[in-house]
C-alpha positions in Angstrom: 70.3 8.9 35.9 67.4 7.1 37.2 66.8 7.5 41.1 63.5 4.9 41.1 62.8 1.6 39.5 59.4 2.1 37.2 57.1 0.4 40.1 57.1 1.8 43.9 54.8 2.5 45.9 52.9 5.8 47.2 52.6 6.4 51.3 50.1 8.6 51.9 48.9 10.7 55.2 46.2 12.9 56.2 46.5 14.8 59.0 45.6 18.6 60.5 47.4 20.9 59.7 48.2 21.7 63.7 49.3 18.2 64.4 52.1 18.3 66.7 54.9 15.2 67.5 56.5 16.2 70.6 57.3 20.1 69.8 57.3 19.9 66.2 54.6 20.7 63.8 53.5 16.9 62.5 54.1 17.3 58.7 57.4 19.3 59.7 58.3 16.1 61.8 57.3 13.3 59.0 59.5 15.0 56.1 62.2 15.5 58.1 62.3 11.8 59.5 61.6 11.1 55.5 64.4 12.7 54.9 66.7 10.9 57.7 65.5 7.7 56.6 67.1 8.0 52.9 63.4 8.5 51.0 63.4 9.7 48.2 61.5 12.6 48.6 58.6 14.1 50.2 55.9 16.3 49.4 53.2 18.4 52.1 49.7 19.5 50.4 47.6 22.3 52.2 43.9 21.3 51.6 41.4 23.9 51.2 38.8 21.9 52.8 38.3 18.6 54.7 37.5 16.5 57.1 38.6 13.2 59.6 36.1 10.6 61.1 34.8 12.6 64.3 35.6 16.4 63.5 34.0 19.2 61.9 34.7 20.1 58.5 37.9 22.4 58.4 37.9 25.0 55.8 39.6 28.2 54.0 36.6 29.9 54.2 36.8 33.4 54.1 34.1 33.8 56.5 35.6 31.1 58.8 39.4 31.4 59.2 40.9 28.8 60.1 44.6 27.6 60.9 43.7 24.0 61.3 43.2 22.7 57.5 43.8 19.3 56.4 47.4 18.5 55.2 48.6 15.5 52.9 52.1 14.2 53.2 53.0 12.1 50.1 56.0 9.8 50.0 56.9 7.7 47.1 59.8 5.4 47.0 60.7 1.4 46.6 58.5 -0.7 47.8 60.9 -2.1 50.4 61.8 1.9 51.7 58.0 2.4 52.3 57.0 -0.7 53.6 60.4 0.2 56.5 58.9 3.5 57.0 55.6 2.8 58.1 55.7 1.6 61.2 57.9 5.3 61.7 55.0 7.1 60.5 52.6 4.9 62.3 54.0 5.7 66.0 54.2 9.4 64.9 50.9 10.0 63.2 47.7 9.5 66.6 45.1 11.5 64.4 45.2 11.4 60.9 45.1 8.1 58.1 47.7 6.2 56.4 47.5 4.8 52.8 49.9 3.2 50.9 49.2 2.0 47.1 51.1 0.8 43.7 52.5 3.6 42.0 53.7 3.3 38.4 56.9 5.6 38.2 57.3 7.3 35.2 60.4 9.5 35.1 62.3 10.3 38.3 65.8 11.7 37.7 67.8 14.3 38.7 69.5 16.8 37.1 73.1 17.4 38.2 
């Protein structure tokens, strides 16, 4: 059984890892609302180093530690799904990008 058509679209967001939405951790907060909304899945990467227009560089460094490293929530869906979700992630992300591009879905199905 297919679950996605063979062209979507990809939602991307960068954010810090410490990123809060109300009392929520930010990524927490976007997957869950993700999840609410009927996506079809969600997907948060812990980056090893990074950084956002304005702020240091944020790193794993042994010799720095640091509990503030860049996250990426990726979100891939029908076009229509994303493009409904946005403005969603848009009032709940006030640091951080948003990208969304053309994906070209190759196999998406679930085993049940």
């Amino acid at each position: 059984m297919s679950l996605l058509p063979e062209e979507g679209t990809l939602l991307r967001i960068f954010i810090s890892e410490d990123a809060k939405y109300g009392n929520k951790l930010l990524y927490e907060a976007i997957v869950r609302e993700a999840q609410e909304n009927g996506l079809a899945g969600a997907t948060v990467f812990r980056g090893v180093m990074g950084f956002q227009a304005g702020h240091d560089i944020q790193t794993s460094s042994l010799l720095r530690l640091s509990d503030n490293l860049p996250v990426v929530i990726e979100i891939v869906d029908e076009h229509e799904k994303i493009e409904r979700f946005i403005p969603v992630v848009k009032e709940m992300v006030a640091d951080g990008l948003i990208t969304a591009e053309k994906a070209r879905i190759i196999k998406a199905v679930k085993k049940t």
